[in-house]
C-alpha positions in Angstrom: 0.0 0.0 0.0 1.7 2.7 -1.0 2.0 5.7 2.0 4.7 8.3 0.1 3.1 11.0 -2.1 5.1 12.7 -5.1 5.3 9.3 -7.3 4.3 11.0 -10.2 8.1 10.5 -11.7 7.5 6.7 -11.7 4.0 6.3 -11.3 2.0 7.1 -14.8 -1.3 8.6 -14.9 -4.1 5.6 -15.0 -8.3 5.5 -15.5 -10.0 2.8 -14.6 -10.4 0.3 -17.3 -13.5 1.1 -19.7 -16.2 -1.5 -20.7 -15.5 -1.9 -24.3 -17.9 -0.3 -26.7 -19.6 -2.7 -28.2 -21.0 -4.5 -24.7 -21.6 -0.9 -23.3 -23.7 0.7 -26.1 -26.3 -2.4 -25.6 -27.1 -1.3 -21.6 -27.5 1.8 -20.1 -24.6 0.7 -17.0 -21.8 3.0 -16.4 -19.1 2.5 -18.3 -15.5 2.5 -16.0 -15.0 -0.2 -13.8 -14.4 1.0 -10.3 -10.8 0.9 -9.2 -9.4 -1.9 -6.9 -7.7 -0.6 -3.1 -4.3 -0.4 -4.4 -4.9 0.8 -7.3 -6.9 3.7 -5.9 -3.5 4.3 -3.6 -1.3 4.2 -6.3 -3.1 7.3 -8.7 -3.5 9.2 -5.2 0.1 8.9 -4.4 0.7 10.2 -7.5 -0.3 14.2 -6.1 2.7 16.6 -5.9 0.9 18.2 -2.4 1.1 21.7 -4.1 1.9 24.6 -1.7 -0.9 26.3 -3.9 -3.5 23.6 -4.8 -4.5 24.9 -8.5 -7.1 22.2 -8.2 -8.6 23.0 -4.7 -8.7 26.9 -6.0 -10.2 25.8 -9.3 -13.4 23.7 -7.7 -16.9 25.2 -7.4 -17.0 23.9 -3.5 -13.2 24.1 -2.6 -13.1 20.2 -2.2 -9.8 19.8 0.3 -8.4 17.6 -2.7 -4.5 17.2 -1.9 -5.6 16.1 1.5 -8.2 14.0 0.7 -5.7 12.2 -1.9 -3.3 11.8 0.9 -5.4 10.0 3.1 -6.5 7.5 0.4 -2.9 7.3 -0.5 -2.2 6.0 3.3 -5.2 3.7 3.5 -6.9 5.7 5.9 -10.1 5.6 3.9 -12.8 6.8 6.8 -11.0 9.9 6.9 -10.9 10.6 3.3 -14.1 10.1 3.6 -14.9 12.6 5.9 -12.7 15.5 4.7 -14.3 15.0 0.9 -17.7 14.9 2.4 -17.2 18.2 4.9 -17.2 20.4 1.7 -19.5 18.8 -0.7 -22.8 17.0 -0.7 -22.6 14.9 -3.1 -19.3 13.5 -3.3 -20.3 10.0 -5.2 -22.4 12.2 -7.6 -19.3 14.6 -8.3 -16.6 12.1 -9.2 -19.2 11.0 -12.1 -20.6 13.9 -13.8 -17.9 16.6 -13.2 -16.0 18.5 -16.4 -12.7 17.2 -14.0 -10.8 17.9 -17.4 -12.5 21.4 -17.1 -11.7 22.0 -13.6 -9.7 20.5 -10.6 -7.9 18.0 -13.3 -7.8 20.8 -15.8 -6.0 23.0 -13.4 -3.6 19.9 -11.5 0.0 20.8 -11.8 0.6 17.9 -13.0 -1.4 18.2 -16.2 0.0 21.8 -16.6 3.5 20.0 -16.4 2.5 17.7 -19.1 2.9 14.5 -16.5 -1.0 14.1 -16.3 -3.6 14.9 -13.8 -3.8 12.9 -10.9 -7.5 11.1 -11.3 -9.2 12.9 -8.6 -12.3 12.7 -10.1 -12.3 8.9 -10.1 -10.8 9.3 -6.4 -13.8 11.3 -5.4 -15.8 8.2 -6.6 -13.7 5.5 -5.2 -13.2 7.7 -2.1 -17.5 7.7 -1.5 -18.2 4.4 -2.9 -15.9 2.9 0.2 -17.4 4.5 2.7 -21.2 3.5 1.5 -19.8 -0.1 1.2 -18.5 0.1 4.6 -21.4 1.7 6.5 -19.9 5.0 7.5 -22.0 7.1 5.6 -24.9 7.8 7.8 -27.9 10.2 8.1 -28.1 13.3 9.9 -28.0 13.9 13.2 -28.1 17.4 14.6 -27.3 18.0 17.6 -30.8 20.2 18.6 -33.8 20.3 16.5 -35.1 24.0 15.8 -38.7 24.7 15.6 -38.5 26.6 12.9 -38.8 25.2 9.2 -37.8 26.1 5.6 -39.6 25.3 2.7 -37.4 24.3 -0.3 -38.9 24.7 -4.0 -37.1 22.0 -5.7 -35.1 18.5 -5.5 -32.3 19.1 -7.8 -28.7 19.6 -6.5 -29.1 23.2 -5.4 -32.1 22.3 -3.5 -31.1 18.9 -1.8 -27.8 20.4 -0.7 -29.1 23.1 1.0 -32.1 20.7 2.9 -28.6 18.7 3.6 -27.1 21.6 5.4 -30.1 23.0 7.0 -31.2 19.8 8.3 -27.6 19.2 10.0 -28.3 22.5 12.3 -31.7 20.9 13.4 -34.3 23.0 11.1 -37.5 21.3 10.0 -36.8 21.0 6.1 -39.7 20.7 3.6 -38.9 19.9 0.1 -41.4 20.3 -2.6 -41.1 19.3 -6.3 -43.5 18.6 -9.2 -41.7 15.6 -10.5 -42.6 11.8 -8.5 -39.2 11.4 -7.7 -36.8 13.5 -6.0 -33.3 14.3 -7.7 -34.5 16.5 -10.5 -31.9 16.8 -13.5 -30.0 14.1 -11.2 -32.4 11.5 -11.5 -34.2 12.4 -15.0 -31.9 14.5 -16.5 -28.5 12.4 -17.0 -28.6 9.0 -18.6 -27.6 5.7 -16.3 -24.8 5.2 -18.2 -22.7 8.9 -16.6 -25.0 8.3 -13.2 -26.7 4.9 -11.8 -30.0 6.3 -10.6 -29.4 3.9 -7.1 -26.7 6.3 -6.4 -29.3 9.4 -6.4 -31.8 7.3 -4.7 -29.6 6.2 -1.6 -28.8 9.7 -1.6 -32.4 11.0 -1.5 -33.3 8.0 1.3 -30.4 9.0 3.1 -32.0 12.3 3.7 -35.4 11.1 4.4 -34.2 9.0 7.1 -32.3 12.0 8.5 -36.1 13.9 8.8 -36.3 16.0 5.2 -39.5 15.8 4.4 -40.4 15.3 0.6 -43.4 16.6 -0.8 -43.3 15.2 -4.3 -45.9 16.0 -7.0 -46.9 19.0 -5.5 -46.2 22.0 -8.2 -46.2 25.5 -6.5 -48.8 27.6 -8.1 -51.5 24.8 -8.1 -50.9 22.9 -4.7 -50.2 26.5 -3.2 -49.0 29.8 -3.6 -45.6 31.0 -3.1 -47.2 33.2 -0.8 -48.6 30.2 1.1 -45.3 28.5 0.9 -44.0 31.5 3.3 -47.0 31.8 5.9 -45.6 28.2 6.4 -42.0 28.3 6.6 -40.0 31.0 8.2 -37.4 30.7 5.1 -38.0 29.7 1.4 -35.6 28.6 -1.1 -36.3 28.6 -4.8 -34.4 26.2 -6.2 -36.1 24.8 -9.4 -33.6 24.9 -12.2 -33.9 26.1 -16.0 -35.8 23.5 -18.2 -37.4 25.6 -20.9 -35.6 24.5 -23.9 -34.6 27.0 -26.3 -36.2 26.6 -29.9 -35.0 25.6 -33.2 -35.5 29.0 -35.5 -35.3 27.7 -39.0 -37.7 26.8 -41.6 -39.5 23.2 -40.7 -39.0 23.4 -37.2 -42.4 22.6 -36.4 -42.6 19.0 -38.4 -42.8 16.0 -36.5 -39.9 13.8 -35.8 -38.1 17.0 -33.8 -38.0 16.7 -30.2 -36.4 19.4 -27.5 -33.6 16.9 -25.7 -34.9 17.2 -22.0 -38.4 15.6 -23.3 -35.9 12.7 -25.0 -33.3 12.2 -21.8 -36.5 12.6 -19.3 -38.2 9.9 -21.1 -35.5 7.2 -21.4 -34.7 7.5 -17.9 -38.3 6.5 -17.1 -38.2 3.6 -18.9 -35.0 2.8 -17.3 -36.6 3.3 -14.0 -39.7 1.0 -14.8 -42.2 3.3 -16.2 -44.7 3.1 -19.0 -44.2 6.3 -21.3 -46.7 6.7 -24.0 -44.5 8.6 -26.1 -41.5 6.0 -26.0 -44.1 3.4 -26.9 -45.6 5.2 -30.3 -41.8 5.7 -31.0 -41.9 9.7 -30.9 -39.4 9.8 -27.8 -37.5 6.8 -28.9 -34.0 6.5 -30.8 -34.7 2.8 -32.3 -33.8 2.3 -35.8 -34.0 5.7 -36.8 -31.7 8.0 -38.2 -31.2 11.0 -35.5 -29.5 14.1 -35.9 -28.5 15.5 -32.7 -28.1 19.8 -33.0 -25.8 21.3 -30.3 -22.2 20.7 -28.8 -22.8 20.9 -25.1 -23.2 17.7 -22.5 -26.9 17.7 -22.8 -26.4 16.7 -26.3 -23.4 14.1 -25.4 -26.1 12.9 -23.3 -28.8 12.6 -26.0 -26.3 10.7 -29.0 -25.0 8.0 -26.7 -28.8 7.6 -25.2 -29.7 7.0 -29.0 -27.1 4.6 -29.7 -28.1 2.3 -26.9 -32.0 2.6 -28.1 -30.7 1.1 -31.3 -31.0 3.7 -33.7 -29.8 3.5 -37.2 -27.4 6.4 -37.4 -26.6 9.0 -35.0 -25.0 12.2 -36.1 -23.9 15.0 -34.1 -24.1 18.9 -35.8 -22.1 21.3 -34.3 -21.6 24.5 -36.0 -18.0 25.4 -34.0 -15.3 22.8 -34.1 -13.7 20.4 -31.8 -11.2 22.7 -30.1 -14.4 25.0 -29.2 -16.8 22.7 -28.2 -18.3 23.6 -24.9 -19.0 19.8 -24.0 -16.7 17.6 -22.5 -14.0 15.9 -24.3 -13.8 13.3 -22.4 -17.8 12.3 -23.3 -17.2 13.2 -27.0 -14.2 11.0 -26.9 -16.6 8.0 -25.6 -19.6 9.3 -28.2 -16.9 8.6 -30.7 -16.1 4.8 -29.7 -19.5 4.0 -29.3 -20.4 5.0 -32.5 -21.6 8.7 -32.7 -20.4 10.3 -35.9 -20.0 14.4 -35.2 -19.9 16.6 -38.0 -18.0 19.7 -37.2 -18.1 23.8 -38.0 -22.0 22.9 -39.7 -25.2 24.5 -38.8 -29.0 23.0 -39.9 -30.3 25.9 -42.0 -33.9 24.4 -42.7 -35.1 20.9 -41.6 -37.0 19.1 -44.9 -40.0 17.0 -45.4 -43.4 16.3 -45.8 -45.2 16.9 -42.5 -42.8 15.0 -40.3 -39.0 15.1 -40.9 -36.9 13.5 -44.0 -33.7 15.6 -43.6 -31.7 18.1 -42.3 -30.2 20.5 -45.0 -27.1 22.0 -43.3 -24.6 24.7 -44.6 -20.3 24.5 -43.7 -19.0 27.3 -41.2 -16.1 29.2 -41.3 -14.6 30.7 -37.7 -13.5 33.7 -38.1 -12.9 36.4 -35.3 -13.2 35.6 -31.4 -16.0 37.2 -29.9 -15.9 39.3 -26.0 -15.9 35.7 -24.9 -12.2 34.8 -27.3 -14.8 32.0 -28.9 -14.3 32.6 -32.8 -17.6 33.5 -34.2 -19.0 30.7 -37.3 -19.8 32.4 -40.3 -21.5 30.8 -43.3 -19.9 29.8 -46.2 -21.9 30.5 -49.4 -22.7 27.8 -51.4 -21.8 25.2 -49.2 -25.6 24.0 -48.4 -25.6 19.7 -48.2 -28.5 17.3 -47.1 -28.5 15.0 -44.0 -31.4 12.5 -44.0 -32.7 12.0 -40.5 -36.2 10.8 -39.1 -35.8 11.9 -35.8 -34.4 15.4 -34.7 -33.4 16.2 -31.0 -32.4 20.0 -30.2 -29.8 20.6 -27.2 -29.3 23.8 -27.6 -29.7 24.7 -24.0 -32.0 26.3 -21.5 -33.4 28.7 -20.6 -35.8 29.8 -17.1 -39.6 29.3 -16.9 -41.2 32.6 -15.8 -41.7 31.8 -11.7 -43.6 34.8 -11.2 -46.7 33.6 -13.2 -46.5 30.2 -12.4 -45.9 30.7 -8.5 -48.4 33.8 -8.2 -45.5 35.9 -7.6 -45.9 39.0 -9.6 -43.9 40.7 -7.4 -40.7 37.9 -7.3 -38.1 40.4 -9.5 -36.1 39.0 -12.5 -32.9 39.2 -13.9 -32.5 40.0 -17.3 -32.1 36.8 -18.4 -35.0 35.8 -17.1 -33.3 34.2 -13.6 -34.4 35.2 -10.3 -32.9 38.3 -9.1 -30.9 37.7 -6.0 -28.6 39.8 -3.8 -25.1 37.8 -4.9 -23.7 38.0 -1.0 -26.8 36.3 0.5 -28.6 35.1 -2.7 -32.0 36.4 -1.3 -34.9 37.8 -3.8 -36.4 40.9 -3.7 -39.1 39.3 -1.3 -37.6 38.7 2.1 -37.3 35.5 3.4 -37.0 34.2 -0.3 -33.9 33.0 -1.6 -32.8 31.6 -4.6 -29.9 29.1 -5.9 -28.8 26.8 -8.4 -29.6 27.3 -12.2 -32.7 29.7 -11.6 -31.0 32.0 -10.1 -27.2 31.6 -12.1 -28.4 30.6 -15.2 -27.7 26.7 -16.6 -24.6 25.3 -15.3 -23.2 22.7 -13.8 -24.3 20.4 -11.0 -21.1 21.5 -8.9 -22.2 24.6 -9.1 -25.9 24.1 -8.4 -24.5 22.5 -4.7 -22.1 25.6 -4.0 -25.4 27.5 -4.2 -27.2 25.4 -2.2 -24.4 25.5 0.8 -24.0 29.1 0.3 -27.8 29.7 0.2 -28.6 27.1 3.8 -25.8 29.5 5.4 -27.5 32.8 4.8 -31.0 31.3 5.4 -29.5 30.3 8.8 -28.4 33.7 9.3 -31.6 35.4 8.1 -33.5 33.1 10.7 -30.9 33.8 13.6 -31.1 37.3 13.0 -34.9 37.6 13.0 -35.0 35.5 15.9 -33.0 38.4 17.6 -34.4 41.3 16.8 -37.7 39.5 17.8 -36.2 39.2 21.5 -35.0 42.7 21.5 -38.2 44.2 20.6 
């Protein structure tokens, strides 16, 4: 078992081995095969325990990452365990479905140094996994249970993070969400094959057990008013997400056969979870042996190409009208799309979608990139007469999100916006405009990631703490 750190001169970067392409594009099962002990010890002796840990600095939640890896590295597993866990959540969840190559990895010395990143996010996994096979991952206790209660809008990351935290200081947490499941994007949003559902579901037991009280089915605005929700709770968190998909503006975008790509994941991770879906059934929602064009270069639509290759469709193309170097996905999932079959067609846009009714084809035109935008992207430009034809019976758009209007459908009118349609909040204490109402996650930041959506929902249980204290004080002084 190795106990030194700094063996990155002998010891070479490693993954865990891969299930190979053509067993894994048949199931919906993850695809890496978990590490064993020593080889867990071995990649986590492998950290040069930087003075200045690029990778801590470079994590939405400040994970204590060198220190973490030098536990694991010493065997001492329980309190790897403990230190990962004391800054995030959702530690199992993380080591799955974080960009690592994006952030902590991305920013590792090591990778800057062209010796490779240590595999934290793999060590996040292996770190959790341990502890839930060995029993020390237990519900919470708090120390003193508070009388008073927050009501949290929302089961997604943001929202189950903060009913984490706000249950550990004793507070009587409601959560409420519209879906009959709680885990949001977690549980119907990403495909089995990046996140087992039985890892959200332990998760979402775990905090039942420790007294969060799920409310599920029960959409605010019809079961009750925001307003309602706040004569119950002396704190409310909004934390619902973005899931209004931005549409396709080109001629035939109203045809049959093109379908936005939450509708597509949502539905495929029913029927993986045992549900009856009409709309998989009568084939609108469902990848098999047709030919699927996928428009859009972010994870969303990594998620939708590799869900269409395990339905069994025909072809699956991927249009993406920057190229490779600028794709805002991961590279790591295009690079898996890729051996499982996924053909991407790069620096094209769809410029009309064809047929008779329902859809026959896309007919697409070449880009060129020419300068960089404020954002140092290079903006695609057509190029004129460069128009082909891609035939495709099924169309799914990822071309992002963007927020529901929560004033109308919460009877809010006077719940302020953002400009981009978020919920305005007050970025020290992320509370709205109405007090006592806070806001976190994607409704309030915009889409992102789920890292991000749990920073939030720490940062936003610490100021609803502090908002309760502090009323509770001026109560007494009065």
């Amino acid at each position: 078992m190795p106990s030194k750190m700094l063996q990155f001169t002998r010891v070479h970067r490693a993954t865990p081995d891969k299930r190979k392409p053509a067993e894994r594009r048949n199931d919906f099962g993850e695809i890496y095969q978990p590490f064993t002990t020593d080889q867990a010890a071995t990649q986590a002796s492998r950290c040069e325990q930087c003075g200045i840990p690029f990778c801590q600095i470079h994590c939405p939640v400040g994970n204590n990452i060198p220190d973490w890896l030098m536990l694991a590295a010493s065997g001492r597993m329980d309190e790897a365990y403990a230190l990962s866990s004391a800054t995030n959540n959702f530690p199992e969840i993380c080591g799955r479905i974080c960009p690592q190559d994006r952030l902590c990895e991305g920013s590792c010395v090591l990778e800057q140094s062209h010796h490779g990143a240590v595999t934290i996010g793999t060590m996040e996994k292996h770190i959790t996994d341990t502890a839930w096979a060995n029993g020390w991952v237990k519900p919470s206790r708090p120390l003193a249970e508070k009388n008073d209660s927050v009501g949290i809008v929302g089961a997604g990351p943001a929202g189950l993070a903060a009913a984490d935290q706000l249950r550990k200081q004793g507070y009587q947490v409601h959560v409420y969400d519209r879906h009959d499941r709680a885990g949001g994007l977690l549980i119907y949003g990403i495909p089995g094959f990046k996140l087992d559902k039985d890892i959200v579901t332990r998760r979402t037991r775990l905090l039942a057990d420790g007294g969060v009280t799920f409310h599920l089915g029960f959409s605010v605005g019809r079961d009750a008013s925001l307003a309602e929700l706040r004569s119950r709770h002396a704190a409310v968190l909004i934390a619902t997400g973005v899931y209004k998909a931005r549409q396709l503006s080109v001629p035939g975008a109203g045809l049959a056969g093109i379908v936005p790509a939450l509708d597509y994941l949502t539905t495929s991770n029913r029927i993986g979870l045992g549900d009856k879906v009409g709309d998989f059934d009568n084939g609108r929602l469902n990848a098999a042996d047709r030919n699927v064009v996928v428009i859009g270069g972010g994870d969303t639509a990594m998620d939708c190409v590799r869900t269409a290759i395990r339905q069994g469709a025909r072809s699956v193309k991927c249009l993406y009208r920057r190229d490779r170097a600028n794709m805002p996905g991961s590279k790591r999932e295009v690079g898996h799309a890729e051996e499982e079959g996924v053909e991407f067609v790069w620096q094209v846009a769809p410029e009309a979608i064809l047929g008779n009714g329902r859809v026959e084809g896309v007919r697409c035109v070449k880009m060129h990139l020419g300068i960089a935008d404020s954002s140092g992207r290079q903006m695609p430009t057509a190029i004129d007469g460069s128009h082909f034809t891609i035939p495709a019976d099924l169309v799914i758009t990822a071309l992002g999100f963007d927020p529901e209007d929560v004033p109308a459908l919460f009877g809010a009118p006077d719940l302020e916006l953002a400009s981009r349609g978020t919920i305005r909040v007050d970025g020290r204490t992320q509370m709205t405009t109405l007090p006592g109402v806070f806001a976190a996650g994607d409704i309030a930041r915009g889409a992102s990631l789920v890292v991000w959506a749990i920073k939030d929902g720490r940062d936003a249980a610490a100021s609803i703490d502090q908002f309760i204290c502090s009323a509770k004080t001026r109560q007494a002084a009065e």
